[in-house]
C-alpha positions as CSV (number, residue, x, y, z in Angstrom):
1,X,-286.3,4.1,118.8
2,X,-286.0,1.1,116.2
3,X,-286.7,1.8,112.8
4,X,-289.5,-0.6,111.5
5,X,-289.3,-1.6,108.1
6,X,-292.7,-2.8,105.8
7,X,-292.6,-5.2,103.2
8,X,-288.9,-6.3,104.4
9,X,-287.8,-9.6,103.6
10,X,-284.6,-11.3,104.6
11,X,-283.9,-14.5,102.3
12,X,-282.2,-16.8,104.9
13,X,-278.7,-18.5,103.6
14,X,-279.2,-22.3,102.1
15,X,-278.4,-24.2,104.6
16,X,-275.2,-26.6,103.7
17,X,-276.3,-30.5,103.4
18,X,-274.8,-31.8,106.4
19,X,-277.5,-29.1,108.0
20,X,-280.0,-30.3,106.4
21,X,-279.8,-33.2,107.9
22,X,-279.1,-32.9,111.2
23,X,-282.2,-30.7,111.5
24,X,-284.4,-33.5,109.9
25,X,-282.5,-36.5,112.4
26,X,-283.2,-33.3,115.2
27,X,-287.0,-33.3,114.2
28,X,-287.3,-37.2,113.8
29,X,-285.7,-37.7,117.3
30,X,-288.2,-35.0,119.1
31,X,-291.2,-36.1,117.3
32,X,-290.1,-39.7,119.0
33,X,-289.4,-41.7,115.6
34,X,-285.8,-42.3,117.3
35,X,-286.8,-43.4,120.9
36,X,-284.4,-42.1,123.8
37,X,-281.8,-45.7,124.3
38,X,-282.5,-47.0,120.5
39,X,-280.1,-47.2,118.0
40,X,-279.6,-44.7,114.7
41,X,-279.3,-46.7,111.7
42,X,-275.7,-46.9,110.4
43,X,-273.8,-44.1,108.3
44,X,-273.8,-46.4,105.4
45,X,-278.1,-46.8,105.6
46,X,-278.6,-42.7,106.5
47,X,-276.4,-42.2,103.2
48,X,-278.2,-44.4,101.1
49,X,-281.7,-43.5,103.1
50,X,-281.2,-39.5,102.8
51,X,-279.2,-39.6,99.5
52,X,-276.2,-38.0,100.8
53,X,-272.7,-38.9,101.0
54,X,-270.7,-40.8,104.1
55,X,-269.1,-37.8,105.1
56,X,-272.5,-35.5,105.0
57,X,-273.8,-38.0,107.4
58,X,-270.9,-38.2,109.4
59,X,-270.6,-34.5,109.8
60,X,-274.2,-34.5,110.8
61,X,-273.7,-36.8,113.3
62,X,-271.1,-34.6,114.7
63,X,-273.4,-31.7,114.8
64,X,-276.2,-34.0,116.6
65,X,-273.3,-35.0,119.3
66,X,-272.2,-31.6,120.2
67,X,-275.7,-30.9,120.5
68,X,-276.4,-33.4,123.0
69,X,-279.2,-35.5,121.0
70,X,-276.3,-38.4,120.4
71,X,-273.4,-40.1,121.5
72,X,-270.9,-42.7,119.2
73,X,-269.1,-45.5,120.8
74,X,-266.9,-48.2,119.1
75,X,-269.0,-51.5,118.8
76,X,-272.3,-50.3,119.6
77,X,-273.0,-47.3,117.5
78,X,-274.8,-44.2,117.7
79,X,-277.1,-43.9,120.3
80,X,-280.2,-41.5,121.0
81,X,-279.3,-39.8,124.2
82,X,-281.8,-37.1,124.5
83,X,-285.0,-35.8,122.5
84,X,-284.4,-32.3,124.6
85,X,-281.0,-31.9,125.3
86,X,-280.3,-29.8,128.3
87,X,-277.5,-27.3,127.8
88,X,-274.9,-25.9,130.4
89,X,-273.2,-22.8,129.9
90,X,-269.6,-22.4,131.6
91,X,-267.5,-19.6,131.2
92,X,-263.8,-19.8,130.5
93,X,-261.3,-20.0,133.3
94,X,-263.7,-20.7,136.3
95,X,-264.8,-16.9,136.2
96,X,-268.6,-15.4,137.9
97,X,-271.4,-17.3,136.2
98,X,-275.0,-16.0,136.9
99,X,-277.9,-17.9,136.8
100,X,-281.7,-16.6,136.5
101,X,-284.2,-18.8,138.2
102,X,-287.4,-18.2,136.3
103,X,-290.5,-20.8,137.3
104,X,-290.8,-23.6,134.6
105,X,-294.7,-23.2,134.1
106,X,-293.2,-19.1,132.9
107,X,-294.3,-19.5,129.2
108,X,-294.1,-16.4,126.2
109,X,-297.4,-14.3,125.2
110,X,-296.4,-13.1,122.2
111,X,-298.6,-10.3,120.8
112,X,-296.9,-8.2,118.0
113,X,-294.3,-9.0,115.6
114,X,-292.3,-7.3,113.3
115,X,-289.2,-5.9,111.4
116,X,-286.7,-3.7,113.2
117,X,-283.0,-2.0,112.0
118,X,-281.3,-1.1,115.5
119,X,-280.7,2.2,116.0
120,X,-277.4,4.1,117.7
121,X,-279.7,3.7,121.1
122,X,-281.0,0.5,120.7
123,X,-278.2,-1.2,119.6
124,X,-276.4,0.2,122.5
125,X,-278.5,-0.8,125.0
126,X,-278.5,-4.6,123.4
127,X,-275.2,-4.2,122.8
128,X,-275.4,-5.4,119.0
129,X,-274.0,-3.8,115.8
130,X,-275.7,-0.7,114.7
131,X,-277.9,-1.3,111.4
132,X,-278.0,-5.4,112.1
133,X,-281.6,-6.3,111.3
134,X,-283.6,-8.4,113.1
135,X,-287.4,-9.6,113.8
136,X,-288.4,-8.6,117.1
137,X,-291.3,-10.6,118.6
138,X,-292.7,-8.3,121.8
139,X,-294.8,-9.8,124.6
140,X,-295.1,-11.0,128.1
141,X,-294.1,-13.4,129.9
142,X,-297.1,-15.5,132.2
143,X,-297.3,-17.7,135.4
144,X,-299.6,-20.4,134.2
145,X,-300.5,-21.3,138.2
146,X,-300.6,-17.0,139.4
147,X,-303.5,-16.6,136.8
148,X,-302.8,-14.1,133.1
149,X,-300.8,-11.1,135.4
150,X,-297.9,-10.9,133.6
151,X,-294.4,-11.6,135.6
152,X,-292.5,-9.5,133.1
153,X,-292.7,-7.7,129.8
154,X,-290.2,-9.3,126.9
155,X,-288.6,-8.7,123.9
156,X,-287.0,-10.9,121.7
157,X,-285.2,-10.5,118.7
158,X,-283.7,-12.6,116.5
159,X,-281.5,-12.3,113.7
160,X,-283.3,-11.7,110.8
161,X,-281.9,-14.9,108.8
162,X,-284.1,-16.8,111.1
163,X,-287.5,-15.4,110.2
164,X,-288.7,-18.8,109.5
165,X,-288.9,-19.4,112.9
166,X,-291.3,-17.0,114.0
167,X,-294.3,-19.3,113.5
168,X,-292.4,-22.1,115.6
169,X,-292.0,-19.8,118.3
170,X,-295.7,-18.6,118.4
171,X,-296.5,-22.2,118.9
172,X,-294.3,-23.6,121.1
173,X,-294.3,-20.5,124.4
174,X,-292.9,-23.1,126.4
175,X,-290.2,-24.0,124.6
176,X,-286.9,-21.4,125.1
177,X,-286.4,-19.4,121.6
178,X,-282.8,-20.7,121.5
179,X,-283.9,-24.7,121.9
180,X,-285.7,-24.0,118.8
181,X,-282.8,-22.2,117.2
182,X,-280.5,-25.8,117.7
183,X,-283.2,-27.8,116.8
184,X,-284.8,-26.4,113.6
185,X,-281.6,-24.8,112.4
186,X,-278.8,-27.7,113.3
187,X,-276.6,-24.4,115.2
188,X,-275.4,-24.9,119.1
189,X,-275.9,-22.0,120.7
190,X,-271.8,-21.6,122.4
191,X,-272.4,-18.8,124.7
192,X,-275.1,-17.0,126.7
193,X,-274.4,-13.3,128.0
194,X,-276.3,-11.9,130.8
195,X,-276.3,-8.2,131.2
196,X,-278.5,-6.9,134.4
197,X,-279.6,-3.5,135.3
198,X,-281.9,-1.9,137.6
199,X,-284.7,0.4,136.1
200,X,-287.7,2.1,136.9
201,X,-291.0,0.8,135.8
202,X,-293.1,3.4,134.2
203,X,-296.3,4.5,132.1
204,X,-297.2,1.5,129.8
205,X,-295.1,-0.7,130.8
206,X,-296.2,-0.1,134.1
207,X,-300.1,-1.1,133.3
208,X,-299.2,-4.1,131.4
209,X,-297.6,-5.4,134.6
210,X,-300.1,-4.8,137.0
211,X,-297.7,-2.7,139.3
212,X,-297.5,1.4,140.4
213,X,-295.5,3.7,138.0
214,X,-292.5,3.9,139.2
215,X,-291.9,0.7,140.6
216,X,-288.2,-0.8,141.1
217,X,-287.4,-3.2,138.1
218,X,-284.8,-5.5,137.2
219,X,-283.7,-5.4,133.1
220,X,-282.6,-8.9,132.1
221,X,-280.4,-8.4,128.3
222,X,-279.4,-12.0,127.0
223,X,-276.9,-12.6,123.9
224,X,-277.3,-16.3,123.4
225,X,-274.5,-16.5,120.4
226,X,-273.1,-19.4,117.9
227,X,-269.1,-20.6,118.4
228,X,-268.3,-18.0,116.0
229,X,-269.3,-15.7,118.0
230,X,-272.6,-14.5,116.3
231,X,-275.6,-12.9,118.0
232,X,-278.4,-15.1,116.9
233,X,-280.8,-14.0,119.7
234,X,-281.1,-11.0,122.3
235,X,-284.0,-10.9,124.7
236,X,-284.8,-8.0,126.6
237,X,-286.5,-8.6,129.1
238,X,-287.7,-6.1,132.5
239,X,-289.1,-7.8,135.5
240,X,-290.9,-6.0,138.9
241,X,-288.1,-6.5,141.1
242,X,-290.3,-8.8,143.6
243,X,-290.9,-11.5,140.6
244,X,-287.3,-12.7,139.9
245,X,-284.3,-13.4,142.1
246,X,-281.0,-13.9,140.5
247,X,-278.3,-16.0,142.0
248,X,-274.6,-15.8,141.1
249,X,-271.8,-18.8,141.9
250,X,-268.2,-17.1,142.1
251,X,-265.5,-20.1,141.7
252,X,-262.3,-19.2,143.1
253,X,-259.1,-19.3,140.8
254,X,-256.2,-21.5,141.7
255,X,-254.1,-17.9,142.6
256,X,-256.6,-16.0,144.0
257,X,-255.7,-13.3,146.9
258,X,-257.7,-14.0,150.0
């Protein structure tokens, strides 16, 4: 089981400058103060605006382009592409990439919150570092048009530097966990690991879902990590088997055997 630990608190790292303010141009563009088509104002008027050097700004704009919120071109300037960037995951070399199709009205119920240090066990079965710390948010997961019966039972944990997101999550259930990541923190999330196993549905977990112990389930695990590799979030989620499909696309290599 996962230790819990009271009266914990993890001091997140100061974020550098050029962070700083490509979460406050992130926030500006999604509360709509920078309109989807309009212009940003130059790097010489964010410097002088935000107080910050030429290449602060300009590293923030690189940040904001890899993210998807911007794109530069020569003559024109930098343009507001997105206030909700939609990301695509690929893996390398055209291997097996799975996709989970979840409704969109599926939003988070998040009912208890706290501190965890993964044990040998736990951090095996979310394959993460034993001892990392995290804070693990538990919940369900709802189908706003099938009434409050849960469609599965989640949890979510995410690294412990990121605390100061709990809040953010609690009031945005629609919004995927690592959206808010990117967007209040400035990091793209690189990669997204999918583990799936079948399991057994039993006892509690069992009456939360509405269904008969020892129903057929489907475990979903989920590394979403940084581009250096870092596991920033892990959800663990477990589904009745007749509530989720999963689809996989193979692409074929250039030398592959028939």
């Amino acid at each position: 089981m996962a230790t819990a630990q009271k009266d914990s608190k993890t001091e997140s790292p100061a974020p550098t400058r050029y962070a700083e303010l490509a979460s406050t141009l992130i926030r500006e563009i999604s509360e709509g103060r920078h309109v989807v088509g309009s212009l940003l104002p130059t790097e010489h008027e964010l410097a002088e605006l935000h107080g910050v050097s030429r290449h602060t700004v300009r590293a923030s704009l690189r940040m904001l382009q890899d993210l998807g919120y911007i794109s530069r071109k020569k003559a024109v300037g930098t343009i507001v592409e997105s206030a909700n960037p939609g990301a695509s995951y690929t893996q390398s070399f055209g291997t097996a990439e799975d996709l989970v199709r979840v409704a969109a009205t599926e939003v988070r119920a998040i009912e208890a919150v706290r501190d965890v240090t993964l044990d040998r066990a736990l951090a095996r079965r979310l394959e993460a570092p034993i001892g990392s710390a995290w804070v693990l948010l538990s919940g369900t997961r709802v189908d706003a048009r099938k009434g409050q019966t849960p469609v599965a039972v989640a949890d979510i944990y995410i690294e412990a530097t990121l605390a100061g997101l709990v809040d953010t999550i609690r009031n945005s259930p629609q919004v995927l966990v690592s959206a808010l990541i990117e967007r209040e923190y400035a990091i793209a999330i690189a990669e997204i690991r999918q583990t799936i196993t079948a399991t057994l549905i039993e006892g509690p977990l069992a009456d939360q879902l509405g269904v008969e112990a020892g129903t057929a389930g489907m475990r979903l695990v989920r590394q979403y990590k940084d581009s250096a590799g870092r596991i920033l979030e892990i959800t663990d989620t477990v589904y009745p088997a007749d509530r989720v499909s999963v689809s996989f696309q193979l692409r074929r290599g250039r030398h592959a055997g028939a």
